[in-house]
Backbone as numpy.savetxt, mean C-alpha at the origin, in Angstrom:
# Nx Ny Nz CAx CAy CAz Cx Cy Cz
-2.97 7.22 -16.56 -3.50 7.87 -15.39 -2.64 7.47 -14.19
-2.03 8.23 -13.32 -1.52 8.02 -11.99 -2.26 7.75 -11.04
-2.43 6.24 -10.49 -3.60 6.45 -9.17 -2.48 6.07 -8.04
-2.96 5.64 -6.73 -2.74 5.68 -5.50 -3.17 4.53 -4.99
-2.54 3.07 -4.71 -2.81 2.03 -4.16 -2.46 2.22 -2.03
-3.11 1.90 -1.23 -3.06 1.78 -0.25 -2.88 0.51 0.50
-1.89 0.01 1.22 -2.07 -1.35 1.89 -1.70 -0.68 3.43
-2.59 -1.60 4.01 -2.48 -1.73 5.47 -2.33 -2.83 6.20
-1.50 -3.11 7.13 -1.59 -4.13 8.26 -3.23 -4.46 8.80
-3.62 -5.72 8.60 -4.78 -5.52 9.35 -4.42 -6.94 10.92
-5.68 -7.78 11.53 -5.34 -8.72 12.44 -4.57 -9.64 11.26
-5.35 -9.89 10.42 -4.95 -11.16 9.49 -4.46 -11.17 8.40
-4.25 -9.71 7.87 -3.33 -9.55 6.79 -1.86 -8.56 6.73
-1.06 -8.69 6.67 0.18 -7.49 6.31 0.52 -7.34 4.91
0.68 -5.73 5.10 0.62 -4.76 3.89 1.63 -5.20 3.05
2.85 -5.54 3.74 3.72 -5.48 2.95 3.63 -6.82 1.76
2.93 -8.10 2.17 3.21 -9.35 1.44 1.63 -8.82 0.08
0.72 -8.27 0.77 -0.19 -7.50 -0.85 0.51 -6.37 -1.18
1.21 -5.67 -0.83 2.38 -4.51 -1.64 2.85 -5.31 -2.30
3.44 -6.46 -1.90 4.34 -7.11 -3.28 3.49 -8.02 -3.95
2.70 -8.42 -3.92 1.69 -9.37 -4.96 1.24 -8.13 -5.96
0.89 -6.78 -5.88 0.28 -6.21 -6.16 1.73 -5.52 -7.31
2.79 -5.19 -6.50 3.72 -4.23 -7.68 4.20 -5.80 -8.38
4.27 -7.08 -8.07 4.83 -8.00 -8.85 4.25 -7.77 -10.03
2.29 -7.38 -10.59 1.86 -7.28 -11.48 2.58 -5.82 -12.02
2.96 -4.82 -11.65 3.69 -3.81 -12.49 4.82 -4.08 -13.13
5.30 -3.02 -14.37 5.97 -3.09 -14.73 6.77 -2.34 -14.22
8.81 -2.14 -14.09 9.06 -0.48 -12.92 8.96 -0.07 -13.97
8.63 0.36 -15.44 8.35 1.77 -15.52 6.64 2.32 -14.92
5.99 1.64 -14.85 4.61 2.01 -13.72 4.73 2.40 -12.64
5.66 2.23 -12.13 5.84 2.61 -10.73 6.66 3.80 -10.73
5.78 4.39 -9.83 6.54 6.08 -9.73 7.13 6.20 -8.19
6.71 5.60 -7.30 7.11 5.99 -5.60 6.74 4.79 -5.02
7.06 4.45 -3.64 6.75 3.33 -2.81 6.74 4.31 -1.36
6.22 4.39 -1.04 5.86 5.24 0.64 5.50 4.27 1.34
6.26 4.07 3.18 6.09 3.57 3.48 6.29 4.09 5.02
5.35 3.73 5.65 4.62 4.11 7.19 4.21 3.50 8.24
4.53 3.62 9.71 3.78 3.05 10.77 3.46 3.59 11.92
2.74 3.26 12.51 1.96 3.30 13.84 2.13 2.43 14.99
1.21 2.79 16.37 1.73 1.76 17.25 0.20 2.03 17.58
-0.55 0.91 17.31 -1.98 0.46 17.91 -2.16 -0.20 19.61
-3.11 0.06 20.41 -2.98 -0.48 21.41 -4.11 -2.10 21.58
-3.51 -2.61 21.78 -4.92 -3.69 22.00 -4.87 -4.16 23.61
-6.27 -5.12 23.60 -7.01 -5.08 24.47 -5.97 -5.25 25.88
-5.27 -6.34 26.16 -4.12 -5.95 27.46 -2.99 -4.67 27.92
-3.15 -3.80 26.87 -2.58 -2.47 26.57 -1.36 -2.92 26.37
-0.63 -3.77 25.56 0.16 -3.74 24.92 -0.01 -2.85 23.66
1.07 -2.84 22.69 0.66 -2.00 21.47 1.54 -3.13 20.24
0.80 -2.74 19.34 1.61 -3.31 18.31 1.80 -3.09 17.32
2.47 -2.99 15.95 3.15 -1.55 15.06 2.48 -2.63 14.09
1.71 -1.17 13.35 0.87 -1.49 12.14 1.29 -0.47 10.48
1.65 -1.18 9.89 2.23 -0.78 9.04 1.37 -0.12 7.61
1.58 0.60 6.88 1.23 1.17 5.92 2.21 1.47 4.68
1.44 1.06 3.78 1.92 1.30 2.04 1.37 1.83 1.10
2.12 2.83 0.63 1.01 3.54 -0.61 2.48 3.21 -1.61
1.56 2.78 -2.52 2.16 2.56 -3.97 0.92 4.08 -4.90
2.52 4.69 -5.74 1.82 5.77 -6.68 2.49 5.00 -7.94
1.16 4.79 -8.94 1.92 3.77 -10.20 1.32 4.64 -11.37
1.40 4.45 -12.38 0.55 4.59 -13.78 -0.11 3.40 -14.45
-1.29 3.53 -14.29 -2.55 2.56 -15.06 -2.07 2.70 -16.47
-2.98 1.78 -16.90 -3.20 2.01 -18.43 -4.33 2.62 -18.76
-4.63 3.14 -17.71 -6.24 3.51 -17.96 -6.49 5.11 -18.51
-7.12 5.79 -19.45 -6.52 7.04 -19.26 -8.12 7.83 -18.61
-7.95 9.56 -18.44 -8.59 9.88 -17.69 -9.90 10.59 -18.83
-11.30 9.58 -18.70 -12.28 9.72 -18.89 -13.03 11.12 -19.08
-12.62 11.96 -18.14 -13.14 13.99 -17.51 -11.86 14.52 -19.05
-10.49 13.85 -19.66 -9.97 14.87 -20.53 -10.49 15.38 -21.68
């Protein structure tokens, strides 16, 4: 089955260091794409600060239950 993992920047976590804990458990033939994205959030003194995004598209071992 192909699913869709999502990581985001949050205050206390970045995407990118659970993107890689997370594809370390893949194998690359599981891995089909790595997409990668950002933003510029504003916080409270109106500075802004760039929040990042990761979608991993992999193949489970799982297969699809509805075939």
């Amino acid at each position: 089955m192909i699913q869709v993992k999502e990581f985001l920047d949050t205050d206390s976590s970045h995407a990118e260091i659970r993107a890689n804990q997370f594809l370390a458990g893949l194998t690359d033939e599981q891995v089909i794409n790595v997409c990668y994205g950002s933003t510029m959030k504003s916080v409270f003194n109106g500075a802004e600060v760039q929040r990042s995004a990761i979608l991993v598209v992999y193949k489970s071992g799982e297969t699809n239950p509805n075939k």
